[in-house]
C-alpha positions as semicolon CSV with decimal commas, in nm:
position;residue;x (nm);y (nm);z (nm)
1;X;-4,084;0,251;-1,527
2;X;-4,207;0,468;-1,231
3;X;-4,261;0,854;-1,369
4;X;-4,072;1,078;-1,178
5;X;-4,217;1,294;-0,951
6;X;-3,956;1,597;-1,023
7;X;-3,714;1,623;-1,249
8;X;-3,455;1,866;-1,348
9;X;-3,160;1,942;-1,554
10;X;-2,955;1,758;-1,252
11;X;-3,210;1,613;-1,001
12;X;-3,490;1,402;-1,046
13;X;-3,704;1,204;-0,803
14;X;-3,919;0,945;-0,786
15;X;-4,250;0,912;-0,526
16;X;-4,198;0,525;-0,485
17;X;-4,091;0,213;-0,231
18;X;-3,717;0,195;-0,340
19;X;-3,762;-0,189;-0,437
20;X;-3,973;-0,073;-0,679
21;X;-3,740;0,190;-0,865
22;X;-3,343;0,019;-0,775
23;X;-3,410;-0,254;-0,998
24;X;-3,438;0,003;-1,307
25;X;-3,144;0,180;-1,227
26;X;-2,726;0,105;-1,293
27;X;-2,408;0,242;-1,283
28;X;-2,473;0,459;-0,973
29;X;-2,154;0,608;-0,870
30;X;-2,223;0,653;-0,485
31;X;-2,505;0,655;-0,256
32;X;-2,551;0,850;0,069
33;X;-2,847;0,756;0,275
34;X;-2,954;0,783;0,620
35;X;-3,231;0,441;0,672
36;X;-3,434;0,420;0,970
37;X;-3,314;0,319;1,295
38;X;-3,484;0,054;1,403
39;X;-3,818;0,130;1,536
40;X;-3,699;0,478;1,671
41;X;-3,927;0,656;1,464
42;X;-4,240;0,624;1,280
43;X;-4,240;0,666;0,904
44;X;-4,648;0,760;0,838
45;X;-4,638;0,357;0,929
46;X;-4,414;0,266;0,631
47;X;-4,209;-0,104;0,682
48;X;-3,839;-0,099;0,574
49;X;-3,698;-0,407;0,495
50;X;-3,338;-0,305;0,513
51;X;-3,184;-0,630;0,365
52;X;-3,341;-0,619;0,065
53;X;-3,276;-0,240;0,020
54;X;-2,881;-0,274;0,048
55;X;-2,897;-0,593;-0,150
56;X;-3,069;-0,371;-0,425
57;X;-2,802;-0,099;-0,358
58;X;-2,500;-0,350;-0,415
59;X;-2,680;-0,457;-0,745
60;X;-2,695;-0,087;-0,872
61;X;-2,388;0,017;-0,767
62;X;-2,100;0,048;-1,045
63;X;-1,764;-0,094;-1,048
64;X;-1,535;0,103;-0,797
65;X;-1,871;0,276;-0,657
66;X;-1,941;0,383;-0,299
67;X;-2,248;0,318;-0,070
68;X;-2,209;0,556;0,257
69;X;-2,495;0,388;0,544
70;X;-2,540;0,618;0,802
71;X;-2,748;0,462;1,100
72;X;-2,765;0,439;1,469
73;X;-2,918;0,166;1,723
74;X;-3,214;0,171;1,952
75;X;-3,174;0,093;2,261
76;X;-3,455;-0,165;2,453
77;X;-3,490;-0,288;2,753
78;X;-3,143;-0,128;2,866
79;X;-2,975;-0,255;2,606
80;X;-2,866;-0,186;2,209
81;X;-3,011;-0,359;1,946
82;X;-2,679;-0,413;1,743
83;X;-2,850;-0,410;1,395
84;X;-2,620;-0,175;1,257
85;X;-2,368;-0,406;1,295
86;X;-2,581;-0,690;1,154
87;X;-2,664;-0,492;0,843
88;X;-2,288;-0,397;0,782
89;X;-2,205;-0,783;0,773
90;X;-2,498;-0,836;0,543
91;X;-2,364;-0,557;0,333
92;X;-1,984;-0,803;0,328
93;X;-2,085;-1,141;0,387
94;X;-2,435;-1,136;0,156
95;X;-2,384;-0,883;-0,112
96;X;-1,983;-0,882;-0,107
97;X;-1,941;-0,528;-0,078
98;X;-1,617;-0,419;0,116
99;X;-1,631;-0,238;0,438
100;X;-1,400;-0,003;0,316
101;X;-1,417;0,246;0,642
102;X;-1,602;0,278;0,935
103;X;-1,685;0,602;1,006
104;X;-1,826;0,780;1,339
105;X;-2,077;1,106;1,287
106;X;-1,980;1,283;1,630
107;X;-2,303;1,529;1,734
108;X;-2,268;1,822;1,909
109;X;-2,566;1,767;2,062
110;X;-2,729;1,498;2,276
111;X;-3,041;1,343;2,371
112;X;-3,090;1,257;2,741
113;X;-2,956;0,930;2,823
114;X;-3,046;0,649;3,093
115;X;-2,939;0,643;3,392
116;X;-2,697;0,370;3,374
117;X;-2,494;0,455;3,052
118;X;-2,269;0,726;2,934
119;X;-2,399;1,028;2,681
120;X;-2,478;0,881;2,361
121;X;-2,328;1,140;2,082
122;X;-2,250;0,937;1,767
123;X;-2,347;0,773;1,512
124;X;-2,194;0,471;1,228
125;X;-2,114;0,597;0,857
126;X;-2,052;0,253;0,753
127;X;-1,824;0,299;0,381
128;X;-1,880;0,007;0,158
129;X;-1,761;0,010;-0,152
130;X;-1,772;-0,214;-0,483
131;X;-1,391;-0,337;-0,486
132;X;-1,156;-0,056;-0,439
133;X;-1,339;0,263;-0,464
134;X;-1,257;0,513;-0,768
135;X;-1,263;0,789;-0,630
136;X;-1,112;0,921;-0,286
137;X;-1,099;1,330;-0,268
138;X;-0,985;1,335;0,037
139;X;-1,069;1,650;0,302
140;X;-0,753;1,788;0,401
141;X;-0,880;2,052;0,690
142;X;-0,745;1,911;1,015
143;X;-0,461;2,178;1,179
144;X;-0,145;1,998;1,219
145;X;-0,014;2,083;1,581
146;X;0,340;1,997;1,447
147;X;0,296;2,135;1,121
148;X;0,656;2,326;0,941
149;X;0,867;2,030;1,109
150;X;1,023;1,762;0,933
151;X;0,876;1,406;0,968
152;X;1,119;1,152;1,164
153;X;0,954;0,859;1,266
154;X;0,963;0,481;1,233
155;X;0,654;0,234;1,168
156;X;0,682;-0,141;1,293
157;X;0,738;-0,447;1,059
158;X;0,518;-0,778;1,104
159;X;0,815;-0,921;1,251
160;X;0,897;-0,674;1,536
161;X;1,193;-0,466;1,368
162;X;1,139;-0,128;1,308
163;X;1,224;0,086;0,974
164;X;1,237;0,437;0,849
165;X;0,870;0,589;0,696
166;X;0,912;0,628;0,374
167;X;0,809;1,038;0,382
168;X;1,111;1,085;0,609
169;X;1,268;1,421;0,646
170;X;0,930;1,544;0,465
171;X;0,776;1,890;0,593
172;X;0,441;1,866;0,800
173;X;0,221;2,041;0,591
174;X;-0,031;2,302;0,777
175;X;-0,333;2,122;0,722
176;X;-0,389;1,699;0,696
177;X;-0,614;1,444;0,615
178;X;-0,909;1,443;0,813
179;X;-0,958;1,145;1,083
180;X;-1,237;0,947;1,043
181;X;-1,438;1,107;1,298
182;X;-1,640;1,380;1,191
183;X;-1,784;1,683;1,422
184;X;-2,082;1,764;1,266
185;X;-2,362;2,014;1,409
186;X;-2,732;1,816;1,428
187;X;-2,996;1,922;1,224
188;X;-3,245;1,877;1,405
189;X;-3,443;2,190;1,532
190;X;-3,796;2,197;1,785
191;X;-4,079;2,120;1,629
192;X;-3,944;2,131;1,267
193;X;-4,226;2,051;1,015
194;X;-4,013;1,891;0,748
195;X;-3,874;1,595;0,848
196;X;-3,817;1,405;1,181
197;X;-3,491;1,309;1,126
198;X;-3,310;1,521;0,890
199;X;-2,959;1,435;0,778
200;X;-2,697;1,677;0,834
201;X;-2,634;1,900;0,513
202;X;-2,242;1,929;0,542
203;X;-2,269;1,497;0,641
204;X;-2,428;1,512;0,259
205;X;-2,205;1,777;0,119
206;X;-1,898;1,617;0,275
207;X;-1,931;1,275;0,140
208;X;-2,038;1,377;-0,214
209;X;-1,733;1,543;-0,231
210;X;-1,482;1,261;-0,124
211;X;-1,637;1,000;-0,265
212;X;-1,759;1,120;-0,616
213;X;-1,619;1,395;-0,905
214;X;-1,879;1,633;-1,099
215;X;-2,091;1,462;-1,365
216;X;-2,140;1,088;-1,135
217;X;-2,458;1,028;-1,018
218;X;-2,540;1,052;-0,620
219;X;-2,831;0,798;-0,530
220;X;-3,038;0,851;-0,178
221;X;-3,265;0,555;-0,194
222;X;-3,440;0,675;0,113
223;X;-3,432;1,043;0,020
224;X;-3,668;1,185;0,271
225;X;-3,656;1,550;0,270
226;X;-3,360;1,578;-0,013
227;X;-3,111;1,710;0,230
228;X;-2,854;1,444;-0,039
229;X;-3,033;1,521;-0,370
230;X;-2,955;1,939;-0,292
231;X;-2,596;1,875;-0,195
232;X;-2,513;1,665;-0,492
233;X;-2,689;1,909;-0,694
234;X;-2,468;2,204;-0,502
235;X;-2,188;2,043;-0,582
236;X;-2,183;1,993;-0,958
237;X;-2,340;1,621;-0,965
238;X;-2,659;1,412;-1,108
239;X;-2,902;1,295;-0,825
240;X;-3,167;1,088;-0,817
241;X;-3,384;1,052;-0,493
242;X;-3,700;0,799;-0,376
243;X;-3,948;0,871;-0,106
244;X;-4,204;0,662;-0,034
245;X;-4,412;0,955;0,129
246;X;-4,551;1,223;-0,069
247;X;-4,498;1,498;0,149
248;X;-4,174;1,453;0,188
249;X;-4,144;1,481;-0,187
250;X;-4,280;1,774;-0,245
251;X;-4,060;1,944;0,051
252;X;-3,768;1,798;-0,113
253;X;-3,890;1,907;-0,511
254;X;-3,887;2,308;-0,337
255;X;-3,558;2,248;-0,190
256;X;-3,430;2,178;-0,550
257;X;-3,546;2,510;-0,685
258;X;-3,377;2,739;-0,453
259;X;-3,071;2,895;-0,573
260;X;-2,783;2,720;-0,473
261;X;-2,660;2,699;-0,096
262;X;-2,343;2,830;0,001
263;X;-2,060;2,546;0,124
């Protein structure tokens, strides 16, 4: 077994290739990880070989877990590469995990964009879970233009007819579910030393918290600069985190003792 690199009462992380270190672990509750895109970036010349990483993930993950694959595609010659898409059907057809939602990161900011194509402001938080998932805390922070009324509407039946919902004459509460859409501000700041592509801390924060209860343990296989590993310890849970590059290590080890960040 790999020795840690840090470890804490709640965190610890490992200075490795993930292939080396998933095959030791089990029972992981949910991951959240953010893998390279393509060949967008440069990772210190690092290869990622992204089908054996989620088949590793699907192998780790426990009954009921959740695997949240945040990723975007590069666009060549004019056109998009479509591997996200690719590696979600891996993800269902190879390691028979279930695409349980797809998800859209919305920026508010954007890079400049070609000529010939429209602004490109999202991203895919692919959800895939290990059967049905056991957990589901769901955000309710979304303003309900209608809320106080009573609910009087119909949904349609596979055979054309129409009948009552069953929450009929129910009060719209204030605040609903979220969509599955989520506004989120980029991280991403002028020459910032830490990382060049730094997931978003409330995209971290968020997902721990719907997908997993205090005490389960959050996995980033790709941990980078531990924007995951210090949400999930924020938040009450066990992390563990792997990053191939030292540097990025250590920057994550010092984000894990600061005091905790306000939500």
């Amino acid at each position: 077994m790999i020795k840690p690199y840090y470890e804490d009462e709640a965190v610890t992380i490992y200075h490795a290739d993930c292939l080396d270190v998933l095959p030791s672990l089990s029972d992981i509750h949910l991951t959240v990880t953010s893998p390279p895109y393509d060949d967008i970036r440069t990772y210190e010349g690092y290869e990622f070989d992204w089908r054996k990483t989620m088949r590793g993930l699907s192998e780790v993950t426990a009954k009921g877990g959740v695997v949240v694959w945040n990723v975007a595609d590069q666009t060549i010659n004019g056109s998009e590469t479509g591997t996200s898409f690719r590696q979600a059907l891996y993800m269902m057809d190879e390691c028979r995990m279930y695409l349980h939602d797809t998800m859209i990161y919305m920026k508010t900011g954007v890079t400049f964009p070609d000529a010939n194509r429209y602004l490109p402001a999202f991203e895919y938080m692919f959800v895939f879970s290990k059967g049905k998932p056991n957990v589901f805390n769901g955000l309710k922070d979304r303003q309900n233009v209608s809320a106080g009324s009573d609910i009087h509407s119909t949904d349609r039946n596979r055979d054309g007819s129409m009948s009552l919902k069953s929450r009929q004459g129910a009060i719209i509460p204030e605040y609903g579910l979220r969509y599955n859409w989520w506004y989120i501000s980029n991280p991403y700041r002028r020459g910032d030393p830490d990382h060049p592509a730094r997931m978003p801390y409330k995209m971290a924060a968020d997902h721990i918290a719907t997908w997993s209860k205090k005490g389960d343990t959050v996995l980033d296989p790709l941990a980078g600069s531990g924007t995951v590993l210090r949400a999930a310890k924020d938040l009450g849970r066990k992390a563990i985190g792997i990053e191939i590059e030292e540097k990025y290590c250590e920057i994550a080890a010092n984000r894990m003792s600061q005091m905790v960040m306000a939500l």
